[in-house]
C-alpha positions as CSV (number, residue, x, y, z in Angstrom):
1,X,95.5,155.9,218.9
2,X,92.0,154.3,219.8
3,X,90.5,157.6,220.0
4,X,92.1,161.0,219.4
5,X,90.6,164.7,218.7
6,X,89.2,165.2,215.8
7,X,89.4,168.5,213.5
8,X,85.5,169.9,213.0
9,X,86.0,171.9,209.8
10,X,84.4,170.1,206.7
11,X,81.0,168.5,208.6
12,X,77.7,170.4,209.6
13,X,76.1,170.8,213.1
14,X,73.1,171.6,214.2
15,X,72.1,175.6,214.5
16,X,71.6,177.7,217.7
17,X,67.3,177.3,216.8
18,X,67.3,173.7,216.6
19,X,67.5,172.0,220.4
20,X,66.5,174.0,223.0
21,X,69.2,175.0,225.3
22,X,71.9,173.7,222.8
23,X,74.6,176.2,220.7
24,X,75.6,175.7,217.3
25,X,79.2,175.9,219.2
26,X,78.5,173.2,222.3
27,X,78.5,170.3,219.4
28,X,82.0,171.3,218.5
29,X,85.1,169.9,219.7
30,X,87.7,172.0,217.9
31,X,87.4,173.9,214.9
32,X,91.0,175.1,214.2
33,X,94.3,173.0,213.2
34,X,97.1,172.6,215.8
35,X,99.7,174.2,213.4
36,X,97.2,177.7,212.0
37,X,96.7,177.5,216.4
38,X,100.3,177.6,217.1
39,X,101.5,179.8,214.3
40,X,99.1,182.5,216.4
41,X,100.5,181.9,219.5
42,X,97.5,180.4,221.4
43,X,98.9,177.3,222.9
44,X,100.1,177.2,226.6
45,X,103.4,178.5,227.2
46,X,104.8,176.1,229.6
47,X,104.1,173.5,226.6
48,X,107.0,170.8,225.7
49,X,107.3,168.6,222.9
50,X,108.7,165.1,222.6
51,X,108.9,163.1,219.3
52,X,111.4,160.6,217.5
53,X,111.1,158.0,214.2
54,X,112.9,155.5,213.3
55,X,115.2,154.9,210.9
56,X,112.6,152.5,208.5
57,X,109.8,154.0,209.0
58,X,107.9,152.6,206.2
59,X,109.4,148.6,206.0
60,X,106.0,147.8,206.8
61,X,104.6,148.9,203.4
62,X,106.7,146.2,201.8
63,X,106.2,143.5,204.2
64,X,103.0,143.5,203.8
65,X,102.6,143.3,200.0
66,X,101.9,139.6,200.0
67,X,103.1,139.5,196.0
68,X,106.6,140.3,196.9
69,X,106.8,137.4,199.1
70,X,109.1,135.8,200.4
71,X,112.3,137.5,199.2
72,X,110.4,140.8,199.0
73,X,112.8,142.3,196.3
74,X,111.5,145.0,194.0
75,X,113.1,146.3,190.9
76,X,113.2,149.9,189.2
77,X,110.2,149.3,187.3
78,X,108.2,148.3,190.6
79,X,109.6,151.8,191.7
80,X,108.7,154.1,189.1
81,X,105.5,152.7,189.2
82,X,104.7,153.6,192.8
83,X,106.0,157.1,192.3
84,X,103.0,157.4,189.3
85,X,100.9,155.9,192.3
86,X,102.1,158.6,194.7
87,X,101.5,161.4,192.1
88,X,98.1,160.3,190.9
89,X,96.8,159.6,194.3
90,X,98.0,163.4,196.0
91,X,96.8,165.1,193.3
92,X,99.8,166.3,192.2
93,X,97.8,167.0,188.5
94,X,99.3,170.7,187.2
95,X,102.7,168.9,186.6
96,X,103.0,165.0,186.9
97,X,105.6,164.4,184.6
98,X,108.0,167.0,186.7
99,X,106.8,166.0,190.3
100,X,107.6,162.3,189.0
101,X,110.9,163.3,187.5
102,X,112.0,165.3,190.8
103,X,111.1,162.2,193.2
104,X,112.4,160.0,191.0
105,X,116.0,162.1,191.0
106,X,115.6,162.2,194.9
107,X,115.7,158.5,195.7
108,X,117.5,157.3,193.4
109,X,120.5,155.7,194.6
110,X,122.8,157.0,191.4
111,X,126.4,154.9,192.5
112,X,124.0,151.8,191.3
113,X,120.6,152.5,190.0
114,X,119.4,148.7,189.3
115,X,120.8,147.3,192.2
116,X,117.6,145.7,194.0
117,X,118.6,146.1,197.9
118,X,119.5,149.9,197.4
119,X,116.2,150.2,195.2
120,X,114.2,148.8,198.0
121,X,116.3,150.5,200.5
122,X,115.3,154.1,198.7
123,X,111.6,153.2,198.4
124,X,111.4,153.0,202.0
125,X,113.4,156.4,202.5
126,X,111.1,157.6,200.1
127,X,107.6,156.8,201.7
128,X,109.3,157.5,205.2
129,X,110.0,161.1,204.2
130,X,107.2,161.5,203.3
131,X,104.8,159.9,205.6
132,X,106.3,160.8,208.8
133,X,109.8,162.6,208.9
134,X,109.1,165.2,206.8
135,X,105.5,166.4,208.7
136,X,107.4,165.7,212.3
137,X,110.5,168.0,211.2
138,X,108.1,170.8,210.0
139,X,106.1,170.5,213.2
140,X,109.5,170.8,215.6
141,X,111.2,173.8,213.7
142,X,107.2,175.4,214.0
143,X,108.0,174.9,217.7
144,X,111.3,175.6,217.9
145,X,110.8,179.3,216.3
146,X,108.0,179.7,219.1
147,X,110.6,178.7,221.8
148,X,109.1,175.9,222.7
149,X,111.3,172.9,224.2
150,X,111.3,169.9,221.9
151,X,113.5,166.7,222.5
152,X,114.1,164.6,219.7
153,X,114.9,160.8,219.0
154,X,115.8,158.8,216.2
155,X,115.6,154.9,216.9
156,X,118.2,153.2,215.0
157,X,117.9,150.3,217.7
158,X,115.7,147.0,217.3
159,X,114.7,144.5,219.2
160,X,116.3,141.6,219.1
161,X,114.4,139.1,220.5
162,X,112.3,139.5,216.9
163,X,115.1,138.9,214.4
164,X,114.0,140.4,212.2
165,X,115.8,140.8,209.0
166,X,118.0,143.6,207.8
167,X,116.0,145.4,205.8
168,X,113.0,146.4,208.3
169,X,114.6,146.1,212.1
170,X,113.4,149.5,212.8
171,X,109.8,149.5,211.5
172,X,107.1,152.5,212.6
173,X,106.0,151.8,215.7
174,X,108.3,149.1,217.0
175,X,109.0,151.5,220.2
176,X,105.8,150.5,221.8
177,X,107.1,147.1,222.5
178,X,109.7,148.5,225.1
179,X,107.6,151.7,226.0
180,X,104.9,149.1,227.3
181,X,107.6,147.0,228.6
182,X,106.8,143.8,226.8
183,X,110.6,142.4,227.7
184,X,109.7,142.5,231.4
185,X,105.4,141.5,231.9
186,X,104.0,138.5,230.8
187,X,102.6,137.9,227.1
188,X,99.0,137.4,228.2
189,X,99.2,141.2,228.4
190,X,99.5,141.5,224.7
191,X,98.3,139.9,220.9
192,X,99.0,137.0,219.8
193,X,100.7,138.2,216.9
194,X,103.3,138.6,217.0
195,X,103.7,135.6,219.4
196,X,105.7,136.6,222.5
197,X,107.8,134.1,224.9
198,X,109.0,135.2,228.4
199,X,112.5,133.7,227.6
200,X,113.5,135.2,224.2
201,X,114.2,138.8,225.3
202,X,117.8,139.8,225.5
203,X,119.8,142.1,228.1
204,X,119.5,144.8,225.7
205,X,116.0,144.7,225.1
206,X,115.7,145.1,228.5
207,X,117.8,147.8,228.7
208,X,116.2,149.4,226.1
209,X,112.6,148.7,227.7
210,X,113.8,150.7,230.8
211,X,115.4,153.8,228.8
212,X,111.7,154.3,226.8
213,X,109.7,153.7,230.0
214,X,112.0,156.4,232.3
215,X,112.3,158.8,229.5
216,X,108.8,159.1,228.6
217,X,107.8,159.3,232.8
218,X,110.4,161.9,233.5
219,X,108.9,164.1,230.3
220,X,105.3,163.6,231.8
221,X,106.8,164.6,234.8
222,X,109.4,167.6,234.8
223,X,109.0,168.2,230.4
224,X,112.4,166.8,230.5
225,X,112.4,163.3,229.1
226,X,116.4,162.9,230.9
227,X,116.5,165.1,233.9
228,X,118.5,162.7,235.0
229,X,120.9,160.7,233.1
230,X,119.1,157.3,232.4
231,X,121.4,154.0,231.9
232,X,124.6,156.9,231.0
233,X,122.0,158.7,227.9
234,X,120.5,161.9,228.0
235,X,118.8,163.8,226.0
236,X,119.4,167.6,224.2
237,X,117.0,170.5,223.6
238,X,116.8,171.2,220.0
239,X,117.4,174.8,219.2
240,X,117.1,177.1,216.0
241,X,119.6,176.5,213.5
242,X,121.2,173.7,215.6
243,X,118.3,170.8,215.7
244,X,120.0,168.0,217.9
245,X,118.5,164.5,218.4
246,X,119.3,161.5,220.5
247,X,120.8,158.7,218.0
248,X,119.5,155.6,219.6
249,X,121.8,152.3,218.6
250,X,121.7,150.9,221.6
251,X,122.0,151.8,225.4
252,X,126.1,151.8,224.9
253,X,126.9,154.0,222.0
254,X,124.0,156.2,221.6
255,X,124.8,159.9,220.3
256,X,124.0,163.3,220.4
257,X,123.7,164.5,216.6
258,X,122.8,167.1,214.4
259,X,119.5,167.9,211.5
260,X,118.3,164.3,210.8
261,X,117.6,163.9,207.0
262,X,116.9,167.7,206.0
263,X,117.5,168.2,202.6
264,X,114.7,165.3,202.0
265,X,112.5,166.8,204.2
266,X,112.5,169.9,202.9
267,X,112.0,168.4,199.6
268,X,109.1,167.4,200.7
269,X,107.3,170.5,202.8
270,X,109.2,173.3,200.8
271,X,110.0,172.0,197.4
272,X,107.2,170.0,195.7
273,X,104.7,172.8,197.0
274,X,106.4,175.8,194.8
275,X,106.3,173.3,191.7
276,X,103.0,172.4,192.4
277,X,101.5,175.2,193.8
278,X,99.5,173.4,196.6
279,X,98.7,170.1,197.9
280,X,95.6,168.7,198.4
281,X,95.3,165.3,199.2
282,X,93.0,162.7,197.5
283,X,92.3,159.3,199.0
284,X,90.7,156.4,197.2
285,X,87.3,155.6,197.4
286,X,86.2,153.1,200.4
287,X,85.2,149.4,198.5
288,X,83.9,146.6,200.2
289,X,86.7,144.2,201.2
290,X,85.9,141.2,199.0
291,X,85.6,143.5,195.7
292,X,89.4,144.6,196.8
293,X,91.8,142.1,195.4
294,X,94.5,142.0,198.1
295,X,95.8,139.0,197.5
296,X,96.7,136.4,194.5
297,X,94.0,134.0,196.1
298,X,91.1,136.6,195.7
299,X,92.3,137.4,192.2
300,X,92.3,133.8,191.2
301,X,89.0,133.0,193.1
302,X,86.9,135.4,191.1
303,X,88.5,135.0,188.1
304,X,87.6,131.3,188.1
305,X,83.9,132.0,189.0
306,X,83.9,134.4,186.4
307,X,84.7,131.7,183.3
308,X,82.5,129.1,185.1
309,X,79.4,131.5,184.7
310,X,80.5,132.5,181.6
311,X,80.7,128.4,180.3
312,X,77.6,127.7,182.3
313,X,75.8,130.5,179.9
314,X,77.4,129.6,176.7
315,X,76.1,125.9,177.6
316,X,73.1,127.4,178.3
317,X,73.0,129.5,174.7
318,X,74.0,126.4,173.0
319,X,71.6,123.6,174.6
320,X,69.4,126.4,172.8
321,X,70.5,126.5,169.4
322,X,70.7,122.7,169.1
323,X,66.9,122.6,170.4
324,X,66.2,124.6,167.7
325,X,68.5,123.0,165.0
326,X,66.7,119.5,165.9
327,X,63.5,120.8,165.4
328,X,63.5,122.2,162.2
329,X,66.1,119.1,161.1
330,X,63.5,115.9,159.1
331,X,66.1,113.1,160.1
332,X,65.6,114.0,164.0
333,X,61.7,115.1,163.6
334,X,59.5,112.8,165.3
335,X,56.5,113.2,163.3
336,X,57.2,110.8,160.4
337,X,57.4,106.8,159.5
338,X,60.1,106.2,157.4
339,X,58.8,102.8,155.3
340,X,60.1,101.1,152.2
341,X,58.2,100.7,149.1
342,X,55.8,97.7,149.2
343,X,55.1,97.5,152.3
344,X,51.4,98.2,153.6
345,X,50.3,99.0,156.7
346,X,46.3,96.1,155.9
347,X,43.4,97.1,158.2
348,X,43.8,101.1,157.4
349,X,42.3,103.3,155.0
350,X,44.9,104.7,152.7
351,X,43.2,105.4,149.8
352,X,41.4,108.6,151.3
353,X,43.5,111.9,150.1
354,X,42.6,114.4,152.7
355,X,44.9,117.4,153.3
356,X,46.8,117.0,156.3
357,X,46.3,119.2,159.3
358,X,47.2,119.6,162.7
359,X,44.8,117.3,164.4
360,X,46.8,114.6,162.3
361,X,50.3,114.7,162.5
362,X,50.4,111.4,161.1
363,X,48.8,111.9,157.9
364,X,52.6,111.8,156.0
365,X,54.7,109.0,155.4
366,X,58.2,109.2,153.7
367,X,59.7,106.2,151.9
368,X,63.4,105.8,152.2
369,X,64.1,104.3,149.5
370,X,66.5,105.3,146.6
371,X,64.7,107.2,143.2
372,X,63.6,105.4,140.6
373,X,63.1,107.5,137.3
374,X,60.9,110.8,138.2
375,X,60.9,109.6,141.8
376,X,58.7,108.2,144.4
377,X,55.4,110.3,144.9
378,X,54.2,110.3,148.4
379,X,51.0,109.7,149.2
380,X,49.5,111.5,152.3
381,X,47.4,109.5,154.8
382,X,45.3,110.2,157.4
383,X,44.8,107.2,160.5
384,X,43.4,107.7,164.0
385,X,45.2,104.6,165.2
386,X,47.1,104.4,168.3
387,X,50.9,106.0,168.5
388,X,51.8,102.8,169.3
389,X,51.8,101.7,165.7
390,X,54.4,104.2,164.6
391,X,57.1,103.3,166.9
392,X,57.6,100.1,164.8
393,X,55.9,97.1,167.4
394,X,54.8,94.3,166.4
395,X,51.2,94.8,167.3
396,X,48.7,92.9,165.3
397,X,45.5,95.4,164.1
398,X,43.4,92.6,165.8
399,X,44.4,93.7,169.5
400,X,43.1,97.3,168.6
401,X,38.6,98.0,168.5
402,X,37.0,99.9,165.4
403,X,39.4,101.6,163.2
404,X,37.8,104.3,161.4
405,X,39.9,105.5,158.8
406,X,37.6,108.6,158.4
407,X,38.0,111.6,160.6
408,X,34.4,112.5,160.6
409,X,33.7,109.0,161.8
410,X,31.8,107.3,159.0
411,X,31.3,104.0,158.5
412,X,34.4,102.5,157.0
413,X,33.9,100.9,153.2
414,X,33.6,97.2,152.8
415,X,36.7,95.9,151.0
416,X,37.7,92.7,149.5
417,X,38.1,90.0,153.0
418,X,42.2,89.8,152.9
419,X,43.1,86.4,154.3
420,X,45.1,86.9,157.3
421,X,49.0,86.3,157.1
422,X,51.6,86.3,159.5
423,X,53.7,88.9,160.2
424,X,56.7,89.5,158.8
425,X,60.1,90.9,159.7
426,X,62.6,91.6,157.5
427,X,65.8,93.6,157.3
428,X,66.0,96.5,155.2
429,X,69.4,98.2,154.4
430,X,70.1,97.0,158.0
431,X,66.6,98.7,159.5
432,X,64.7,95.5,160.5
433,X,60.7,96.5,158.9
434,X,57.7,94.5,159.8
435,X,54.8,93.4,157.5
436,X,51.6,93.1,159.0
């Protein structure tokens, strides 16, 4: 229902002293269950009841679990693991393994155990019980004992225009349909889902519209859903002892018949409460939709952007590493000059052994050239030349001003005038070197 009254017993209100002219008992709408009210009497005595369910009550649980689709079979494991589901989530904690074991035995259809249809078949029996036949059958024998008149239905009946397969014709709630009258207004009146056409109802969905539709006016109006007989049905008071319903096939061979379905329902009110010793129900904790993974599209969808941020920081980790790995690596460190032996680099002090320091990063040069006896000693340097002249150009010394090859800026020594020669460029072990 869109709105409906709601039981004030587990929620505070405000106190007699807190608003002026205001009761602690004016902010209540009821504080008392329809059941403890009517076990004391205090209900109106010209009070009628009318109720039905149908014969699937539950099909909807399984059409809706978008994993089973589209054959929507289920097998005995997919059944005992909803009946752990069932226990776990009612609390039924002082004896699992026996609550499991009797529900199990219940709904197990034993001429066949593993054959799928009857397996599927039970499961909805099972969640029907308990979900809406059971509760309705305790509530009309509570009546019935307080001579109350109660008119029962069960819809065995569906609408044809839906085809709608075996399985789940008579789904909860499909009487709405024909108590609306859907078969006889137009469809802008309702959804549009399911999607509706003026032309696809039949005769007997018509019928059937009409039967609902007087029943339900005649019980608003006398508390007799069939004071008068309605398309050649009526309806029986249920009585203690003898609880008659109206079988509803369809509007030609409906029946009067006796106690729908009460050895399960009892099961389920009188039973499981003496092995448990009371029922208390527990619901799951409300999650925000996207965290709940419904369907094989969400579960995929974060499971993917799981790995990619997972790659995208192990990419991260190991752009690190080989940072680090190339820095503390002499092949890829780019604070040396590999040269050969002979060759001399004229117009630079090189004789000056000064130790090297950070202010001159240049001041060692490797050789790469094999080892001759004790090996090749190397000979640190210092230079305050351009970079230019270690990344291997071609630029003559005479393009650059004063070179000092002293870092505290003396005077550079006179040396021996060296006659100017071309330079040279020659391949080394496939390296091309260049002789200025």
């Amino acid at each position: 229902f869109p709105w409906g009254p709601v039981m004030d017993l587990n929620f505070t209100v405000p106190r007699d002293t807190w608003y002026e002219g205001w009761r602690e008992q004016d902010w209540r709408f009821t504080n008392f269950t329809a059941e403890a009210e009517i076990r004391r009497g205090r209900f109106n005595r010209g009070l009628s009841y009318m109720t039905g369910v149908t014969t699937q009550e539950a099909a909807f649980v399984i059409y809706n679990n978008d994993s089973l689709a589209p054959f929507y079979e289920i097998d005995d494991r997919f059944f005992d693991q909803k009946i752990k589901e069932l226990v776990i989530r009612y609390n039924y904690t002082l004896n699992q393994k026996g609550i499991y074991e009797a529900i199990k035995y219940m709904y197990t259809y034993w001429p066949d155990p593993t054959n799928k249809t009857h397996i599927r078949e039970q499961y909805i029996h099972m969640l029907s019980d308990f979900w809406y036949r059971a509760p309705v059958d305790q509530m009309v024998k509570l009546l019935v004992e307080r001579q109350v008149p109660v008119y029962i239905y069960v819809l065995n009946t569906t609408i044809e225009a839906f085809r709608l397969p075996e399985w789940r014709k008579y789904p909860h709630d499909i009487e709405h349909y024909l108590l609306t009258g859907a078969p006889f207004m137009d469809i802008e009146f309702f959804p549009e889902k399911p999607p509706l056409e003026r032309t696809m109802w039949t005769d007997n969905d018509r019928n059937m519209s009409h039967f609902f539709m007087k029943a339900y006016s005649n019980f608003a109006r006398y508390g007799n859903p069939t004071q008068t007989q309605i398309l050649g049905l009526h309806f029986e008071m249920a009585r203690d002892g003898l609880l008659k319903y109206l079988s509803i096939n369809t509007t030609f061979n409906s029946s009067i018949q006796l106690n729908y379905r009460q050895t399960e329902s009892a099961f389920w009110t009188w039973y499981l409460p003496t092995v448990v010793g009371y029922l208390v129900p527990t619901y799951p904790p409300s999650t925000e939709y996207w965290w709940e993974p419904k369907a094989p599209l969400q579960i995929a969808f974060w499971s993917m952007s799981t790995v990619n941020l997972l790659l995208i920081v192990m990419v991260f980790i190991f752009c690190i590493l080989w940072r680090n790995a190339k820095r503390d690596s002499v092949y890829y460190n780019g604070d040396m000059l590999m040269m050969t032996e002979g060759d001399r680099m004229e117009g630079i002090e090189n004789n000056i052994h000064n130790h090297r320091s950070n202010s001159n990063i240049y001041s060692t040069e490797y050789r790469d050239v094999p080892a001759k006896g004790r090996g090749l000693q190397v000979e640190p340097r210092r230079t305050s030349s351009t970079p230019s002249l270690r990344t291997g150009s071609a630029t003559s010394l005479k393009d650059v001003g004063a070179v000092s090859g002293s870092p505290t800026g003396e005077p550079r020594k006179q040396r021996t005038p060296v006659a100017a020669k071309r330079t040279i460029t020659k391949v080394d072990k496939g390296v091309p070197q260049t002789d200025v």
